[in-house]
DRENDO-1510 file (C-alpha; in Angstrom, 1 decimal, always signed):
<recs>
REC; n; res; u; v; w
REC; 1; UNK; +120.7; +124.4; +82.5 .
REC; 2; UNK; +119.9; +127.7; +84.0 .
REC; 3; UNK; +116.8; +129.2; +82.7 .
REC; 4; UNK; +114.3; +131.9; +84.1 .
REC; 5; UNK; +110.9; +131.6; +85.3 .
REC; 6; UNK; +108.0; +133.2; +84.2 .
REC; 7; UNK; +105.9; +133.1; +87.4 .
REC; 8; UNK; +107.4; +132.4; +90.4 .
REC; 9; UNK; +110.3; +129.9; +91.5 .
REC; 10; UNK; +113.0; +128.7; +88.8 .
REC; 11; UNK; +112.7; +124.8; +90.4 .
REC; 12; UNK; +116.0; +124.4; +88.7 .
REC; 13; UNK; +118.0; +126.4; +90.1 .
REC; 14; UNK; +117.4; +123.4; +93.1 .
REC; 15; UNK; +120.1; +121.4; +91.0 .
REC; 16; UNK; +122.7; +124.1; +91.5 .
REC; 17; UNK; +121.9; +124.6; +95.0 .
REC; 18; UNK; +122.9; +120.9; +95.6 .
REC; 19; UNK; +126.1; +121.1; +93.6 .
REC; 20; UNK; +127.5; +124.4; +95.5 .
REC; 21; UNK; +126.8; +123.0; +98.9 .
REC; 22; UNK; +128.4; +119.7; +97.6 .
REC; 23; UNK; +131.8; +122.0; +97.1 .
REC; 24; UNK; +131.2; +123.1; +100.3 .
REC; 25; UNK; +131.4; +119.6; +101.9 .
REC; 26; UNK; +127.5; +118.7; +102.6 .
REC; 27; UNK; +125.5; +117.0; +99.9 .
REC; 28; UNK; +122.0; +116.4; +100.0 .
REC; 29; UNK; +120.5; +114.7; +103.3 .
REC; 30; UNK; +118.0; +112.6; +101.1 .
REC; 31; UNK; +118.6; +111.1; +97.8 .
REC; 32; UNK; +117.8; +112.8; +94.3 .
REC; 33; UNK; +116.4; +109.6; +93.0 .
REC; 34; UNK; +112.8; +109.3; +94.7 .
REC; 35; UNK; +112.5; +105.9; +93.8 .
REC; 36; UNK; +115.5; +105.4; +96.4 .
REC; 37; UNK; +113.3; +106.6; +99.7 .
REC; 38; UNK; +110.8; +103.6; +99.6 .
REC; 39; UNK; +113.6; +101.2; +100.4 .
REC; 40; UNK; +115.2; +103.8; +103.2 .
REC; 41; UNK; +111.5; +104.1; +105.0 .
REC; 42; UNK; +111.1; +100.6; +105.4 .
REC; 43; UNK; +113.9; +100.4; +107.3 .
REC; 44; UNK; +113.7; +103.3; +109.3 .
REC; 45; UNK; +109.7; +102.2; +110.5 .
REC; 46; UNK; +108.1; +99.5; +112.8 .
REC; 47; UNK; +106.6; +96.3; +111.8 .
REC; 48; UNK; +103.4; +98.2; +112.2 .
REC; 49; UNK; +103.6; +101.3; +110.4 .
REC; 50; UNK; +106.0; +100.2; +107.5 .
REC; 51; UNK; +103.1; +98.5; +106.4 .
REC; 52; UNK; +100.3; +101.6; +106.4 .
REC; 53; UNK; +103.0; +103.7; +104.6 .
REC; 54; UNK; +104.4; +101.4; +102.1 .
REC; 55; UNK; +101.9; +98.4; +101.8 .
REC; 56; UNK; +99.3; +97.6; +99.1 .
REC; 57; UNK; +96.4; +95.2; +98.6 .
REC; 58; UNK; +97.1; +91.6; +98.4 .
REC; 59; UNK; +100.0; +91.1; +96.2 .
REC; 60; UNK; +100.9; +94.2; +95.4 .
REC; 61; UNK; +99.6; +93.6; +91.9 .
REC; 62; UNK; +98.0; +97.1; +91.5 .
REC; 63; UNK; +100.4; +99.1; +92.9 .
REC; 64; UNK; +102.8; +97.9; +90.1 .
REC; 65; UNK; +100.4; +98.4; +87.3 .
REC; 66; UNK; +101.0; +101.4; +88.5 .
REC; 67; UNK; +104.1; +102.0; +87.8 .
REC; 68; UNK; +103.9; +99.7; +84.4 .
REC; 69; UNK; +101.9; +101.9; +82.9 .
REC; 70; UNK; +104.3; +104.8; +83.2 .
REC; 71; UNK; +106.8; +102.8; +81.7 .
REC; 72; UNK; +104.5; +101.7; +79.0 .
REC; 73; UNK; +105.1; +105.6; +78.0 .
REC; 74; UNK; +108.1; +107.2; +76.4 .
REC; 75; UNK; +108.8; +111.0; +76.4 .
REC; 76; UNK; +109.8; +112.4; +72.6 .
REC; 77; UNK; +112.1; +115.5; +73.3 .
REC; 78; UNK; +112.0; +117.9; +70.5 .
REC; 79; UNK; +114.9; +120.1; +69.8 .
REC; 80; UNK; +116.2; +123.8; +68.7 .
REC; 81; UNK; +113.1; +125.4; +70.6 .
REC; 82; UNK; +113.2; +128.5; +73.2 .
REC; 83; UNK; +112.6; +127.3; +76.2 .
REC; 84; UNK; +114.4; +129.9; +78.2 .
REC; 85; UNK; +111.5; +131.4; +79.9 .
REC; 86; UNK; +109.3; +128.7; +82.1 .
REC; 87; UNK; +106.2; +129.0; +83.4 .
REC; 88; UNK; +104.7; +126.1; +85.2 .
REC; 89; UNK; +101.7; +127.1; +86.8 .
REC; 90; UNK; +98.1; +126.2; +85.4 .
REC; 91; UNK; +94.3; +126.8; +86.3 .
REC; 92; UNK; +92.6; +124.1; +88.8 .
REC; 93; UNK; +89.1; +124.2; +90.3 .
REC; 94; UNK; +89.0; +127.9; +89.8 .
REC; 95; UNK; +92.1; +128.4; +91.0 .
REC; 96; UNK; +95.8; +129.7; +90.2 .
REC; 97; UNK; +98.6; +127.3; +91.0 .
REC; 98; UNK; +102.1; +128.0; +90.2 .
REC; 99; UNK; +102.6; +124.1; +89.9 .
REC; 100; UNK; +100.5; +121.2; +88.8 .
REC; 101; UNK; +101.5; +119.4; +91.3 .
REC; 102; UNK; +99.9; +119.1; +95.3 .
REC; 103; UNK; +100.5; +117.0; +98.2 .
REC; 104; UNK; +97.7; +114.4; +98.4 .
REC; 105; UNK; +95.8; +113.6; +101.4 .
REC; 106; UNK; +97.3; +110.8; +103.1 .
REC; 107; UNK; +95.4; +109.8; +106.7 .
REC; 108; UNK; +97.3; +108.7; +110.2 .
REC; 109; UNK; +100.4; +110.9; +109.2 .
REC; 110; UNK; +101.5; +110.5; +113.2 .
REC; 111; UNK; +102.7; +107.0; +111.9 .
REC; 112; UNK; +105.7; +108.6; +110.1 .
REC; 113; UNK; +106.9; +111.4; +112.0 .
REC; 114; UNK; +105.8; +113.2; +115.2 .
REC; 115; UNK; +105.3; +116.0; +113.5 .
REC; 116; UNK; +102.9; +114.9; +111.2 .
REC; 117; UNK; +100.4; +116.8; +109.0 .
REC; 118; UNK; +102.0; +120.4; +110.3 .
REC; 119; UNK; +105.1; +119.2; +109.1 .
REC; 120; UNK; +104.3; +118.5; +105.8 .
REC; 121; UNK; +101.7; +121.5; +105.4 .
REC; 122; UNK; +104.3; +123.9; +107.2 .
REC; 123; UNK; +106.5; +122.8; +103.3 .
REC; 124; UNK; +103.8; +122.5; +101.2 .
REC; 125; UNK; +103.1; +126.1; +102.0 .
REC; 126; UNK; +106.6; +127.2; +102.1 .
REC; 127; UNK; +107.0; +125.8; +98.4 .
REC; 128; UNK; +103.6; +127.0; +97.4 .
REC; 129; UNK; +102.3; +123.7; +97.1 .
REC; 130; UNK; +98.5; +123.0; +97.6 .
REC; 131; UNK; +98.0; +120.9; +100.3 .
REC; 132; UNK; +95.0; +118.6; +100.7 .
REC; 133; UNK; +94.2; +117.8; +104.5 .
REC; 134; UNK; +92.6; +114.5; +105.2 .
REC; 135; UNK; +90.1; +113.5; +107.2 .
REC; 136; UNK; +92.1; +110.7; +109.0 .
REC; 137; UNK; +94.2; +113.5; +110.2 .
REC; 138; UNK; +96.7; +112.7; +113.2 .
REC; 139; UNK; +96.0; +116.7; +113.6 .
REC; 140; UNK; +92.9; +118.6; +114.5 .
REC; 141; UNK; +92.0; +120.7; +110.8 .
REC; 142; UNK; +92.2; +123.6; +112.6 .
REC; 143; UNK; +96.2; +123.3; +113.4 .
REC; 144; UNK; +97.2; +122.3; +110.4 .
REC; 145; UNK; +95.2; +125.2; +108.9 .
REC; 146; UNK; +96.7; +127.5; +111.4 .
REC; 147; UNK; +100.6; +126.3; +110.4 .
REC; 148; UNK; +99.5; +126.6; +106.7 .
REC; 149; UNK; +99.3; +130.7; +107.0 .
REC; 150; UNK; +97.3; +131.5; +103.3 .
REC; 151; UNK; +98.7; +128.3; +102.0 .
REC; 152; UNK; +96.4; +126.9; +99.4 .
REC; 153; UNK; +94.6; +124.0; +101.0 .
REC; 154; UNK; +91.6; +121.3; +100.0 .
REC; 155; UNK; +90.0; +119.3; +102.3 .
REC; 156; UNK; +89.3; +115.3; +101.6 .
REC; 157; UNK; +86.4; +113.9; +103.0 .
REC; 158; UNK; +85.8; +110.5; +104.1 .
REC; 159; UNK; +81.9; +110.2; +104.2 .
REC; 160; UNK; +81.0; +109.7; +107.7 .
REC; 161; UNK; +77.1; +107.6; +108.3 .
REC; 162; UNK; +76.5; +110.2; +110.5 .
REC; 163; UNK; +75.1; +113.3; +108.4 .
REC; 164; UNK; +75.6; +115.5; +111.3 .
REC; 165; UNK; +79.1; +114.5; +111.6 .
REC; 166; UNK; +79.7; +115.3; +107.6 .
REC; 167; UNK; +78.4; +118.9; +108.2 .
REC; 168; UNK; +80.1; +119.5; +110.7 .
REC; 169; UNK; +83.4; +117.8; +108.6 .
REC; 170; UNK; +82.5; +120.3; +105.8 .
REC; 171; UNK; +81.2; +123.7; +108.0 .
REC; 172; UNK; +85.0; +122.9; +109.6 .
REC; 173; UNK; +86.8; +122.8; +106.7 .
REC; 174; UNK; +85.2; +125.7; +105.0 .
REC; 175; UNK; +85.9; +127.8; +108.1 .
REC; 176; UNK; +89.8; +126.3; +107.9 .
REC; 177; UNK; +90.2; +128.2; +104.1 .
REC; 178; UNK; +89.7; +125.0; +102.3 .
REC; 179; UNK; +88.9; +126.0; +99.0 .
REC; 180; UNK; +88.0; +122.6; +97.3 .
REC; 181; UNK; +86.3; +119.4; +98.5 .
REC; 182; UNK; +88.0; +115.8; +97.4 .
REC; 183; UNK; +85.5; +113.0; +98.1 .
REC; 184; UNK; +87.1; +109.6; +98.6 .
REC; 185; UNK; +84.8; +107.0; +96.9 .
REC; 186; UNK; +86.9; +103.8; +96.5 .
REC; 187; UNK; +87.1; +103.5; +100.6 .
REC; 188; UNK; +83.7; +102.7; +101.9 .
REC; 189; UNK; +85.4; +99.2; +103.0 .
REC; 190; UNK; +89.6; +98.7; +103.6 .
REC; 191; UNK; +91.2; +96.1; +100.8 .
REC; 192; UNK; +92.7; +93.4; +102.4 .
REC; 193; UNK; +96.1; +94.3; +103.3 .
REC; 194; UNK; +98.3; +92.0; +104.3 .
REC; 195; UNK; +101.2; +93.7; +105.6 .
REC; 196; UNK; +99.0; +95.6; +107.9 .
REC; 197; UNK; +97.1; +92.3; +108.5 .
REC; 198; UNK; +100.1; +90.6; +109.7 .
REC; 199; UNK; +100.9; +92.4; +112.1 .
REC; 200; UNK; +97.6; +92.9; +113.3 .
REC; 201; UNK; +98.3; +96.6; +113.2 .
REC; 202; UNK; +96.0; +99.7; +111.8 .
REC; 203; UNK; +97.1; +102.5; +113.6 .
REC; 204; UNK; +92.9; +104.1; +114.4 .
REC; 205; UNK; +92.7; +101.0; +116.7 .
REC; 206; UNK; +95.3; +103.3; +119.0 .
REC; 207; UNK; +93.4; +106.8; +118.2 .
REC; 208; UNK; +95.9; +107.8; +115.6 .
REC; 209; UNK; +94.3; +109.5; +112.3 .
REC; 210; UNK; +91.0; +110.2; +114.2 .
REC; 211; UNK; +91.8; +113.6; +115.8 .
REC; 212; UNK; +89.4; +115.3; +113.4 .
REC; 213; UNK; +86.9; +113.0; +115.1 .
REC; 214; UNK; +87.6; +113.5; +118.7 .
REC; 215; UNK; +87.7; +117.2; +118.3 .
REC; 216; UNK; +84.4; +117.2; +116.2 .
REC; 217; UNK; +81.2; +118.5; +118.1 .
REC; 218; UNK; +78.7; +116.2; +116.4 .
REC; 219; UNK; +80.7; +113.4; +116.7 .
REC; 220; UNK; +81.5; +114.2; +120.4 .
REC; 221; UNK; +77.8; +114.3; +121.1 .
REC; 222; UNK; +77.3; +110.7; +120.5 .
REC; 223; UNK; +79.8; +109.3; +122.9 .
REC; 224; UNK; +78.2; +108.7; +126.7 .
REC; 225; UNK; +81.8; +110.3; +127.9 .
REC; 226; UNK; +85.0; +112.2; +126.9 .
REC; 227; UNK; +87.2; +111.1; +124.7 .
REC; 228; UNK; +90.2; +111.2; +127.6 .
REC; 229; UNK; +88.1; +109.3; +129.8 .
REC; 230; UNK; +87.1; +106.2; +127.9 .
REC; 231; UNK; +89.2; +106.0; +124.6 .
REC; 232; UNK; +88.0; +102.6; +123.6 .
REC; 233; UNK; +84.7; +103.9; +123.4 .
REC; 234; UNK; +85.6; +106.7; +121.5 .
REC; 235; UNK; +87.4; +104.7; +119.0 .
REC; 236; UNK; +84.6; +102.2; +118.9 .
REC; 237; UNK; +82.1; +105.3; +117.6 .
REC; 238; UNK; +85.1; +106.3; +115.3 .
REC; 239; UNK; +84.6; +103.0; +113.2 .
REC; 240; UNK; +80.8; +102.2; +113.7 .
REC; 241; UNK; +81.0; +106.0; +112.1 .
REC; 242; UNK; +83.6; +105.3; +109.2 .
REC; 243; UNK; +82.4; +104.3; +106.0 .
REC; 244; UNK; +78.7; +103.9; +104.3 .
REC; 245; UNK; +78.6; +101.5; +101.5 .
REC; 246; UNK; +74.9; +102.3; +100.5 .
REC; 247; UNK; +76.1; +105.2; +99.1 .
REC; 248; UNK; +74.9; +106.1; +95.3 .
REC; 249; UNK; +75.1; +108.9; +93.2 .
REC; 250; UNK; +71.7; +110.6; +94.8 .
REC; 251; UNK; +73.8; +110.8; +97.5 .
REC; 252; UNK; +76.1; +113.7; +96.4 .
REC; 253; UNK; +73.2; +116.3; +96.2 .
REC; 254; UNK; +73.9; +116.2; +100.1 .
REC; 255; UNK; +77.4; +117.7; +99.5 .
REC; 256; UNK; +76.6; +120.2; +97.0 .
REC; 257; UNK; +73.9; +121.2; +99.7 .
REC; 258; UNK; +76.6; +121.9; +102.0 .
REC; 259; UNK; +79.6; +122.5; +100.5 .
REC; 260; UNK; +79.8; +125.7; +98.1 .
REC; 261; UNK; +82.9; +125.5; +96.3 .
REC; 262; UNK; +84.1; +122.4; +94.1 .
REC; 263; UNK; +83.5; +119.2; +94.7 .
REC; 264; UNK; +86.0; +116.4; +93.4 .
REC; 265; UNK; +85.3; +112.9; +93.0 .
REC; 266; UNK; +88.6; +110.5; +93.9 .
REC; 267; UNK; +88.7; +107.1; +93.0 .
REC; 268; UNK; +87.3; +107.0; +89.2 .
REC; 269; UNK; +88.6; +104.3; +87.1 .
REC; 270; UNK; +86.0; +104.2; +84.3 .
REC; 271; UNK; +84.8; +107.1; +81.8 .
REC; 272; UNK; +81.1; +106.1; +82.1 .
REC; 273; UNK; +81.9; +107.3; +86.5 .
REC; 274; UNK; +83.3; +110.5; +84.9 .
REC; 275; UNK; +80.1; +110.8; +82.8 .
REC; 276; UNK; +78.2; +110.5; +86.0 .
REC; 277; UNK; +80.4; +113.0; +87.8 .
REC; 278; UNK; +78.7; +115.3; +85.1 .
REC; 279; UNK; +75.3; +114.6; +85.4 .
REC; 280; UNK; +75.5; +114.8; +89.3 .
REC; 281; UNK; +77.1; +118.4; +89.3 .
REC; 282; UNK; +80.6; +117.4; +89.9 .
REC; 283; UNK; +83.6; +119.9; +89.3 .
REC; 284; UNK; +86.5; +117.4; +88.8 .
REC; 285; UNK; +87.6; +114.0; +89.3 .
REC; 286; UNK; +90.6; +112.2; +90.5 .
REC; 287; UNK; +91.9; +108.9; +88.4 .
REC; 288; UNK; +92.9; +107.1; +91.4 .
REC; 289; UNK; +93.4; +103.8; +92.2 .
REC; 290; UNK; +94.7; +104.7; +95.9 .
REC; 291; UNK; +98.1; +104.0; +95.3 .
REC; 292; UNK; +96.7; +100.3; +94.8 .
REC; 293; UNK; +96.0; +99.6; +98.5 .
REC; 294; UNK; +92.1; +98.9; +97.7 .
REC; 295; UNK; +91.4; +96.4; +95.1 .
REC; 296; UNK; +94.4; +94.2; +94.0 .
REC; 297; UNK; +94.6; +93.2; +90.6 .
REC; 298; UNK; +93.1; +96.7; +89.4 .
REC; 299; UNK; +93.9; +98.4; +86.2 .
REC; 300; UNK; +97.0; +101.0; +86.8 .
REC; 301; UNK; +95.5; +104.4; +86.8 .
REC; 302; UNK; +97.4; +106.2; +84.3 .
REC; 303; UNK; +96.2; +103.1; +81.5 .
REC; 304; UNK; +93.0; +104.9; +81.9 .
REC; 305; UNK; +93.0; +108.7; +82.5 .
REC; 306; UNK; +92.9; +109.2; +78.4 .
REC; 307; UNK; +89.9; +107.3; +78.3 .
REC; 308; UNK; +88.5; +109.6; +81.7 .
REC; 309; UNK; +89.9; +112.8; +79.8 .
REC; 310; UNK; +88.2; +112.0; +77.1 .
REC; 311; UNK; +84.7; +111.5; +78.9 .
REC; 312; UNK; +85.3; +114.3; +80.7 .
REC; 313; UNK; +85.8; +116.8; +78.0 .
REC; 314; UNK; +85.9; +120.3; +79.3 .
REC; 315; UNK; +83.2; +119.5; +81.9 .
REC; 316; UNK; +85.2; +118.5; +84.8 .
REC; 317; UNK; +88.9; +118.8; +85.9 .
REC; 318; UNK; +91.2; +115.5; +85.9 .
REC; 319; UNK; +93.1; +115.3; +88.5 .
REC; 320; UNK; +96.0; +112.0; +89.3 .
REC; 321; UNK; +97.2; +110.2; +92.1 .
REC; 322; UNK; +98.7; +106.8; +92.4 .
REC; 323; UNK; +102.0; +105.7; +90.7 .
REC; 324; UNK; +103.7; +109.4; +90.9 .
REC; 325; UNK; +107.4; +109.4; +91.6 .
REC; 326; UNK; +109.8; +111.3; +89.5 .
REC; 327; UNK; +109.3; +114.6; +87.4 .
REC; 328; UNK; +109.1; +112.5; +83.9 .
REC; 329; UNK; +105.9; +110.7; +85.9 .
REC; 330; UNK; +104.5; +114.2; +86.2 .
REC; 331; UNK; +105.0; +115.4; +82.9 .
REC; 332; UNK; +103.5; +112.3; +81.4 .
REC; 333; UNK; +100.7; +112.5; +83.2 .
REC; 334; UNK; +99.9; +115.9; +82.2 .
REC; 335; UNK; +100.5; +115.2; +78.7 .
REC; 336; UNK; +97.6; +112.5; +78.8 .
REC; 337; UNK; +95.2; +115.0; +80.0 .
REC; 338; UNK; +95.8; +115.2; +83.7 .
REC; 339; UNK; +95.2; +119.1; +84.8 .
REC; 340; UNK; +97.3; +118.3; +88.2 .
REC; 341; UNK; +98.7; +115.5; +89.9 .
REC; 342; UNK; +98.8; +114.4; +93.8 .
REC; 343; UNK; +101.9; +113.4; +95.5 .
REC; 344; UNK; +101.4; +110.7; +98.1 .
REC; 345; UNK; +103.7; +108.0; +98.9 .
REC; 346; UNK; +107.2; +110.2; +97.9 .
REC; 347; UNK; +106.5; +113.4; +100.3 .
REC; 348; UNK; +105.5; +111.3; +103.1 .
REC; 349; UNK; +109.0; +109.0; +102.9 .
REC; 350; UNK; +110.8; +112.2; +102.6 .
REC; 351; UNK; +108.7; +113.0; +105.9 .
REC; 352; UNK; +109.4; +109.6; +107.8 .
REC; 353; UNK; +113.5; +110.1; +107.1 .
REC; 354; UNK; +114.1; +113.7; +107.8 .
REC; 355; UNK; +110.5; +115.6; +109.0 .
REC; 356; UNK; +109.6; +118.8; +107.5 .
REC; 357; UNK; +112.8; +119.2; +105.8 .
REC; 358; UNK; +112.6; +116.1; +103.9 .
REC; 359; UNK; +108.9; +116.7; +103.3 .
REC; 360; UNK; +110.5; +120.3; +101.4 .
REC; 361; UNK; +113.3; +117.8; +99.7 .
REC; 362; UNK; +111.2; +115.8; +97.9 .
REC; 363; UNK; +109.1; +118.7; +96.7 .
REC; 364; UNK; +111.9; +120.7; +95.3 .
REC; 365; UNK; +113.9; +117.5; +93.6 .
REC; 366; UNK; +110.1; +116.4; +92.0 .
REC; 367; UNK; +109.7; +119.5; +90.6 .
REC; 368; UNK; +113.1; +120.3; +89.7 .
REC; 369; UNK; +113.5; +117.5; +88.1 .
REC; 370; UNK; +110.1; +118.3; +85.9 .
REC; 371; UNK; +111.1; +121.4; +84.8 .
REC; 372; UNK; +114.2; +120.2; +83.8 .
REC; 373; UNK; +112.2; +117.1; +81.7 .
REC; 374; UNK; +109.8; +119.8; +80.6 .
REC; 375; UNK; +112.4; +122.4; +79.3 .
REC; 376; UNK; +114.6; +119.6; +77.5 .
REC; 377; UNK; +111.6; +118.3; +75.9 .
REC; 378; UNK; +110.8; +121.1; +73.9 .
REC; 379; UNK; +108.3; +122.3; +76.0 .
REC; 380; UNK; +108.4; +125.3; +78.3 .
REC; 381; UNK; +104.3; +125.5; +79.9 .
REC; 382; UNK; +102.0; +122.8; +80.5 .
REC; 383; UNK; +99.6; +123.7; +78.3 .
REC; 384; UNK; +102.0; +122.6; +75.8 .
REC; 385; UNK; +102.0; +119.3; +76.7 .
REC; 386; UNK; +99.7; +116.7; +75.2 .
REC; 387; UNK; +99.8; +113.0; +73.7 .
REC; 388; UNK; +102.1; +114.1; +71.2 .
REC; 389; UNK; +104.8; +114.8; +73.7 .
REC; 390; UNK; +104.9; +110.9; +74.0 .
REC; 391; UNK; +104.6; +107.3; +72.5 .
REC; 392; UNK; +103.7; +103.6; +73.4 .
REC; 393; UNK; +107.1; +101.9; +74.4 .
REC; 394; UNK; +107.9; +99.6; +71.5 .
REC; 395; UNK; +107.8; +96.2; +71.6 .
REC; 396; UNK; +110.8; +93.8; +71.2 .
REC; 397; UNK; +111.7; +94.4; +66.9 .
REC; 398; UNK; +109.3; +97.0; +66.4 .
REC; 399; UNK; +109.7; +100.2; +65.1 .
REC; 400; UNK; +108.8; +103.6; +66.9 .
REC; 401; UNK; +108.1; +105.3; +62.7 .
REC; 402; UNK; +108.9; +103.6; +59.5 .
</recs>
């Protein structure tokens, strides 16, 4: 189906790229089915770093409620309406996207591919794609900013003890064009993770993900030597550094004190945490359950984003992250309220098998493949969308109407 856009990039047009250079003898590197690149990663990566990529908490219990509770949703095309003319882009934290959809930040990136962060921000930007840097970076802020061009960028922020050393994160990132602040809450302390357990392998122990640390002034100012010349030491401060679980709400007057555009609050679960996010000043939330590598046995994130819309209202932005893998995930989640989703684990397979180019691959066949869902639903924006667009799967015997 060829159809035009109405603001920017027609994503379909992706599934006719594929078939011409297919007739001219080179199909695509990477699958088309996203579900497919888990499997590929974990055999392409060590012992070690398979785990920080593809590993959850315990069992792995979360990280399929996950994806249960996107089954536990089916999509209700409608027919005979015009959806010729496309337009995908919506309104998030004050901004314009021309997709609901951004990479998430996802720490220690090194782990995957040399390249790392600039990789995939080098084809975030190049798809227009917000791209949301992480404080765990295996690249100084500043690089990946500088790779980026005017490439729309947020910053995440892992809440440092130190209060000097969380000024200085936010002053940075400012600086760096970040236009939107995404506070990790469900990570004061790791889950227990046994495939990085058993292997006795997290990848900060050997100074990866902490370059935003050891190029940060305020954190440089508490180590007795540079970073070169004792290491150990440095990654000693990193950890005594990482994580405060004494934080409360109070707490988050401190950010909005130093941090003047949106603030977003990423890990909320329950509708009375998106009430608070209201009271405290808060500009949006995140439903996350991150990617169910915290608390194993958890409730899959998309079972409660309606109840987190609905708490919400028009007060804060929703955004979602954890279970996203294929365009119908995306439009599902939008039609249960989300304004925008994350990408995590899919963009950094694509960037562990092929680098920046397989970082672009998964971009283009995940929203390709939403338009496409999108269009042949009856739907052509995503305003359009809603919980009419879908229905509980039915149980064994039952009937969808009567």
């Amino acid at each position: 189906m060829q159809g035009e856009a109405g603001h920017g990039m027609d994503w379909t047009a992706f599934q006719h790229e594929i078939f011409r250079d297919g007739l001219a003898g080179a199909p695509p590197r990477l699958p088309t089915d996203l579900n497919r690149l888990e499997a590929m990663t974990a055999g392409r990566l060590g012992s070690g770093p398979v785990g920080t990529v593809v590993g959850a908490a315990g069992d792995g219990r979360t990280a399929r409620a996950n994806r249960e509770a996107f089954d536990g949703w089916r999509i209700v095309p409608r027919m005979l309406r015009d959806v010729r003319v496309r337009d995908l882009s919506v309104e998030v934290l004050g901004r314009h996207l021309r997709v609901p959809v951004a990479l998430a930040p996802v720490g220690a990136l090194a782990v995957a591919h040399p390249e790392a962060e600039k990789a995939a921000a080098r084809a975030a930007a190049a798809q227009g794609v917000p791209f949301v840097l992480s404080s765990s970076s295996s690249t100084p802020m500043e690089e990946v900013a500088e790779v980026m061009g005017d490439g729309e960028r947020w910053f995440q922020l892992y809440w440092a003890k130190d209060r000097e050393i969380t000024k200085s994160f936010l002053a940075r990132a400012a600086a760096c064009g970040c236009t939107a602040l995404l506070v990790t809450l469900d990570t004061w302390l790791l889950g227990w993770r046994p495939a990085d357990l058993d292997q006795a392998y997290m990848p900060f122990l050997h100074g990866v993900g902490t370059a935003n640390y050891f190029t940060d002034p305020a954190f440089l100012a508490g180590l007795a030597a540079p970073v070169e010349e004792d290491p150990e030491a440095a990654v000693a401060h990193f950890f005594r550094m990482s994580g405060d679980p004494g934080k409360t709400w109070e707490d988050l007057a401190f950010l909005r004190e130093h941090w003047k555009g949106p603030i977003v609050l990423k890990g909320i679960q329950h509708p009375d945490d998106a009430r608070n996010a209201v009271d405290t000043g808060m500009d949006g939330v995140v439903v996350s359950n991150h990617g169910g590598r915290q608390v194993n046995g958890a409730v899959g994130s998309l079972d409660v984003l309606p109840a987190v819309v609905e708490a919400a209202g028009d007060r804060l932005d929703v955004l979602f992250d954890s279970g996203i893998r294929t365009g119908d995930d995306v439009l599902k989640a939008l039609a249960l309220g989300a304004r925008t989703v994350l990408l995590g684990r899919p963009y950094v397979y694509g960037l562990a098998l092929d680098g920046e180019p397989g970082v672009e691959h998964v971009i283009r066949t995940l929203l390709a493949e939403f338009e496409l869902t999108l269009a042949l639903s009856g739907c052509t924006r995503p305003a359009e969308l809603g919980p009419h667009c879908l229905v509980r799967a039915p149980a064994a015997g039952r009937a969808l109407w009567s």
